[in-house]
N, C-alpha and C positions, 0 to 999 in steps of 0.2 A: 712307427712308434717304438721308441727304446724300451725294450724290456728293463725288466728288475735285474739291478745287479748283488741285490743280498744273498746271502748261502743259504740253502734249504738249511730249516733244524726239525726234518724229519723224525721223529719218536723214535720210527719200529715199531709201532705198535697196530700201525693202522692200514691197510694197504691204499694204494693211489687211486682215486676214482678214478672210471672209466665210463666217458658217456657214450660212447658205441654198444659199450658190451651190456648198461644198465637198460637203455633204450629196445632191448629185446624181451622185458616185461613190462607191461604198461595196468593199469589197473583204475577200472570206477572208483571214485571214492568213495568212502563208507561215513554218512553221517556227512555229507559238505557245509554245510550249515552252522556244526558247533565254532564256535567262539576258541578257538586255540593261540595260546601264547609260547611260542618256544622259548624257552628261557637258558639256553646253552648252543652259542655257537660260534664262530671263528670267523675273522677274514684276515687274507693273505696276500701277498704277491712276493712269492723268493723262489729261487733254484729252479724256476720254469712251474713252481704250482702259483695258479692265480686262484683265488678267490673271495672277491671283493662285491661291492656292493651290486651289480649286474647279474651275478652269478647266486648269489644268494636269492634274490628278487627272481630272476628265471624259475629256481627249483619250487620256491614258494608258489608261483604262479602255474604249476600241477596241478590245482585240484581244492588242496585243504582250503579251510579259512582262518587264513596267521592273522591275525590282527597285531601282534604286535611278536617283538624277537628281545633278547638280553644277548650282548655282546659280551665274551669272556675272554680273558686275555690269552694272549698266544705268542707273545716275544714278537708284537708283529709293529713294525715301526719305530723304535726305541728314536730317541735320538743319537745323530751322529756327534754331537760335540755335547762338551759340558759335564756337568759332575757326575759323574757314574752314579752316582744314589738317586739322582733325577732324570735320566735317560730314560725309565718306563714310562713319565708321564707323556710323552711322545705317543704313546701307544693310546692313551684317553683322548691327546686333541685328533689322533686318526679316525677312532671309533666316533667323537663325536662330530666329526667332520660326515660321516657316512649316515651319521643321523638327522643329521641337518640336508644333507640331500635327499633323504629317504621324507624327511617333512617337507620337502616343496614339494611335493605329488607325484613328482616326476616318473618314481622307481615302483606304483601300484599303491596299494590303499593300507598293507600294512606299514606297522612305523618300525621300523627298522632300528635297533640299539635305542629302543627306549631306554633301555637299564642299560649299563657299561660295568665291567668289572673288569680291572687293573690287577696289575701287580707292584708292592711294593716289598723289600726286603727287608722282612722283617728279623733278621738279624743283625739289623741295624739299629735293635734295641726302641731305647727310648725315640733316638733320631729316626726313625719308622716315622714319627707324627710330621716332622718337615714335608718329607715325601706325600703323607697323605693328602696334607693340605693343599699341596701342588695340584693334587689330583682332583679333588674336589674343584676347586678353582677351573680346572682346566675342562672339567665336565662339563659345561652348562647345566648345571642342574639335575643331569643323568648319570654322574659319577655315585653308585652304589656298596660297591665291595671292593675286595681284593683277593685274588687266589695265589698264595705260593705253593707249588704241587709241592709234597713229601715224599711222595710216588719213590720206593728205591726196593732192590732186591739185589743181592749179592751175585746173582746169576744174569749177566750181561744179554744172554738169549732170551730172558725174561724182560728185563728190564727197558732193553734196548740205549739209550742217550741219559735215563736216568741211573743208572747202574752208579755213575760218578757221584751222584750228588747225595748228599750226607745224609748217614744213617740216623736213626731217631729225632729228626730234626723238630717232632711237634712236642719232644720233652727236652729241648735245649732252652736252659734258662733266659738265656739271650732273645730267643726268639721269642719266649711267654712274654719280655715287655715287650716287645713289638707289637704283640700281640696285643696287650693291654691298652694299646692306643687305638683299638677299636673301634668298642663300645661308646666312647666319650664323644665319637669323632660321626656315632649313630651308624656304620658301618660293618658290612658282615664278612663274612669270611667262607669263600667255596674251597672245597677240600677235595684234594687229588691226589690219590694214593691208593696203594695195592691191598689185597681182602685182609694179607696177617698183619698189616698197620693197622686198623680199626680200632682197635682199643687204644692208643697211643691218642688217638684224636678222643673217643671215651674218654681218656683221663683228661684230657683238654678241653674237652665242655664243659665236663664237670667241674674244671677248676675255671672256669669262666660261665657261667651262669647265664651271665647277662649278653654274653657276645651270639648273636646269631652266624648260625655253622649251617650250610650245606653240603651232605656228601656227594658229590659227584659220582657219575656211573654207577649207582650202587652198590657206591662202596671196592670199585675195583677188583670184582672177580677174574683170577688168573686161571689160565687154562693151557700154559704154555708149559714148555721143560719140566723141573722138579713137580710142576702143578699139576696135569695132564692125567691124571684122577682124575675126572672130573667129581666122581662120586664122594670122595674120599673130601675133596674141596670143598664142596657145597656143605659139606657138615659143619666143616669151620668159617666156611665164611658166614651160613645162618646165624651159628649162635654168635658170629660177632655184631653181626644186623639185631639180633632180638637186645643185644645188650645197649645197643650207640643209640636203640628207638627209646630207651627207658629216659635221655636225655631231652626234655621240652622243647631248647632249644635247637633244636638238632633239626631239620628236614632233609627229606631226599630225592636226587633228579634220579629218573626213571628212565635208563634208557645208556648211551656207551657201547653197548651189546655189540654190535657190528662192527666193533674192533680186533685185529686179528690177538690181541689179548686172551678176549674168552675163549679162544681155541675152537672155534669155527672154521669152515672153511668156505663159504659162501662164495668168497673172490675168489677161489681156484676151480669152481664150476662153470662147462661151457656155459649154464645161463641164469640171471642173476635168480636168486629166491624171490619166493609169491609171500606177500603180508600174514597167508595162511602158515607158511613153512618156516617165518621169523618169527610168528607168535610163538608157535610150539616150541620152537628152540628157547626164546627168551621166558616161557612162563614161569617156570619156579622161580627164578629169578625176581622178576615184578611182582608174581604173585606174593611173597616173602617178604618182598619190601613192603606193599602195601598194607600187607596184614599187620607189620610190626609198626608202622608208620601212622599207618591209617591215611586213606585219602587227601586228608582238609592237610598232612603231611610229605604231599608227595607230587613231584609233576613230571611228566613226560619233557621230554627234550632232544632234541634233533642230534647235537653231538657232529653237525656238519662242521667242516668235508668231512672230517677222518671216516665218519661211519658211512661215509658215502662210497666209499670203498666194497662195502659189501650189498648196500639197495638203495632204492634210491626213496627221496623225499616223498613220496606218493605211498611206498609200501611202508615205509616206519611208519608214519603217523596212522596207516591203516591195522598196522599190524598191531598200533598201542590200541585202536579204536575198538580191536577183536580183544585183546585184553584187558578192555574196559566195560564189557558188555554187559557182565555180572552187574555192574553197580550203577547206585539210583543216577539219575540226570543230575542232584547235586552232587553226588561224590563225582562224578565225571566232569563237571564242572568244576571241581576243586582239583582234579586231577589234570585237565587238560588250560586248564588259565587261571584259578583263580588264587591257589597255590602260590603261583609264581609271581601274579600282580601284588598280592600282599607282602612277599615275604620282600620281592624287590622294589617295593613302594611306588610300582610305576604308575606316569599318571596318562590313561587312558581317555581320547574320546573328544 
């Protein structure tokens, strides 16, 4: 079989899973029964990382109960020819292609990219709605958002592949009408960037009201170089969390944590972490979001591969289960699916 000949566009942010070394923790699941919807996660095939629809459906087939996943975009299948402003919708007929197998039955009982989220450049202004249209089109009916990460830090150690890409990008005029082609279009917008961005996105809800925004990783706490306070961090990236919750539109994924971002070290131990040893790590974290968010605001999310790097699919969803434990079966219920089927209108069942 011919491998992939595309170039990895590894981050640096993430370390490379390893399923020899994750396979020396294994763990009961906590709660098998709830209803989980993962609504953040990737597929791939470049630079020798594969993962694609087999490998996804494998790691689901641990334990939880996924009933359904949200595909997010990842530069993964662009097209090769044709107009560079429509090369991403490439990446929608991929995802929707992976979901149309995942509904023959073939691939287990979850549905696999019920929800799809693209990317489209939205500094292409007004011209952004060409593109979205494409995309929509190309969805079958599961094309939902779009994410352009902002993600950038002047500090390359930090940054890693985004250190290049432009500064203030979510207060570039150009980009606010791309932006504005949205809402009209009923489409939301995932948001990917580091903790001192937050208010940048803040002032971008606020001046879009009507556009539904998800923050990704909450909110991208750094733990790396300059960051490496961890103490010192958490202060500012709280109050920038207590301020982006005061936004209605606004909700937040729960979860990213196992990126070597937050300054972890999980992948550099002879053996992976226990569900017990990632809750503690990530609690202030989720607890904060939650609190600012509130439940019926907030959903867990796998964040696979990248955070596959530090545990595997069995211990995340177990270690969100021990950080959900405080709250009633409906906040856990909006925490762990219901959250996510609302905000990305998927249609289950």
């Amino acid at each position: 079989m011919m491998a992939s000949t595309l170039p990895t566009t590894r981050s640096g942010l993430y370390a490379d899973p390893r399923e020899d070394w994750l396979a020396q923790h294994t763990e009961e699941i906590i709660d098998p029964a709830r209803p989980i919807v993962d609504p953040h996660h990737h597929l791939w095939d470049r630079g020798g990382q594969r993962y694609l629809i087999e490998e996804i459906t494998a790691d689901i087939a641990s334990g939880h109960n996924i009933v359904a996943t949200v595909y997010v975009e990842a530069r993964s299948m662009y097209r090769a020819r044709g107009p560079e402003a429509l090369r991403p919708v490439g990446e929608i007929e991929f995802a929707n292609g992976a979901a149309a197998m995942s509904a023959s039955g073939g691939y287990g009982p979850a549905a696999i990219c019920a929800g799809i989220v693209g990317h489209a450049n939205l500094l292409l202004g007004e011209g952004a709605r060409d593109v979205l249209e494409a995309e929509i089109a190309a969805g079958g009916g599961r094309f939902r958002g779009i994410r352009h990460s902002s993600a950038w830090d002047a500090d390359a150690d930090v940054a890693g592949m985004y250190a290049t890409r432009p500064k203030g990008l979510l207060l570039d005029p150009t980009f606010r009408k791309g932006f504005a082609c949205l809402a009209p279009l009923a489409l939301s917008f995932d948001a990917w960037l580091f903790h001192p961005q937050i208010g940048e996105l803040t002032d971008l809800a606020r001046a879009f009201p009507q556009t539904r925004i998800v923050l990704d990783h909450c909110g991208g706490p750094v733990g790396l170089g300059g960051y490496a306070n961890r103490e010192e961090v958490f202060k500012v990236w709280k109050a920038a969390i207590l301020e982006i919750a005061k936004c209605p539109n606004v909700v937040v994924k729960l979860g990213g944590l196992a990126m070597r971002l937050l300054g972890y070290d999980f992948h550099e131990r002879p053996r992976p972490p226990s569900s017990k040893e990632a809750a503690e790590a990530w609690r202030p974290y989720i607890e904060t979001c939650i609190d600012a968010f509130g439940p019926e605001r907030g959903m867990f999310e796998s964040n696979f591969p990248p955070d596959k790097g530090q545990c595997s699919y069995q211990v995340i969803f177990n270690a969100f289960k021990r950080l959900a434990a405080q709250y009633s079966d409906a906040e856990k219920t909006a925490l762990f699916s219901k959250t996510a089927t609302d905000f990305y209108r998927l249609k289950l069942g």
